[in-house]
Residue, then its C-alpha position, 0 to 999 in steps of 0.5 A: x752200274x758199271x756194266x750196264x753204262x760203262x761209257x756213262x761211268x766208267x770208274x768211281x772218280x768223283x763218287x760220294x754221297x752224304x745226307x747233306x748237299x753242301x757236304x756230298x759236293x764237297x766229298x766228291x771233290x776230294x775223290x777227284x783230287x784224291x785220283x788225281x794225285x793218285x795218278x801223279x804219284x804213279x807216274x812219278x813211281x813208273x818213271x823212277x822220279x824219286x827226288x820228285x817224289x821225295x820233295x813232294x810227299x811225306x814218306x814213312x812206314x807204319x805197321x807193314x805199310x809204306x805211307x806217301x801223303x801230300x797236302x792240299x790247300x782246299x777252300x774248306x781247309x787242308x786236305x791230306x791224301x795218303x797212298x799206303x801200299x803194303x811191300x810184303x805181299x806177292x801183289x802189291x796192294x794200294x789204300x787211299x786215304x783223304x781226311x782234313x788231318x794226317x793221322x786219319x788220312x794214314x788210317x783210311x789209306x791203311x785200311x782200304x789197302x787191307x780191303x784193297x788186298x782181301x778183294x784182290x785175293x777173294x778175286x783171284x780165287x774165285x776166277x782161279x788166277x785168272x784175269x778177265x772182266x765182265x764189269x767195269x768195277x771188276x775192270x777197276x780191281x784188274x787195274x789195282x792188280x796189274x799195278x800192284x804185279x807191276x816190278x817197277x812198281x816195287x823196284x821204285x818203292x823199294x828206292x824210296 
């Protein structure tokens, strides 16, 4: 899908799907909310706005993981959007999770970064290290790659 219509889908902002309409549509605006936030959070991260980052996000380690989670006030109710990264790995890599309560929003952030960094892995030993893309998807990896190679990124993590 990507590669055949990469100027009509470029990413999976706002992908989901459901049996139910009402539940689909809703589902989709949590993916664009959760990107969103995403994206705020890295530009707190790269411009070492770490006062900002602690007076907005709730910040603690589980397991391996340093966890960031924020909540949103929706009209079905309060979202959490976690972003979990693992510090312990060469690159870093990043889950999020979005979930009506914090502990499954934590949960799912943990476990898409654990996916996060076995695609990351399996990518980079399939193309030998090297960093090249034929797809958009793969465009999308190279991007979580990058970030997680970035040392500002780890540098700023590390701080808070």
């Amino acid at each position: 899908m990507y590669s055949l219509h990469p100027s009509i889908v470029p990413n999976t902002t706002g992908f989901a799907a459901h049996t139910d309409k009402e539940k689909a549509i809703q589902s989709s605006i949590y993916e664009v909310i959760e990107r969103k936030a995403f994206h705020y959070f890295i530009k707190l991260i790269m411009n070492n706005k770490i006062d900002e980052i602690y007076s907005n996000f709730h910040i603690q380690n589980k397991k391996d993981f340093l966890l960031f989670s924020k909540p949103y006030l929706t009209q079905a109710g309060e979202l959490w959007i976690t972003f979990a990264f693992d510090l312990g790995r060469k690159i870093i890599p990043v889950g999020m999770g979005k979930q009506n309560n914090l502990a499954e929003s934590i949960d799912d952030a943990i476990d898409e970064c654990i996916m996060v960094n076995h695609s990351i892995e399996k990518y980079l030993i399939s193309h030998s290290n090297k960093q090249s893309t034929q797809s958009m998807s793969q465009e999308e990896l190279l991007s979580f790659i990058n970030l997680g190679k970035s040392t500002l990124l780890q540098d700023n993590l590390e701080k808070a």
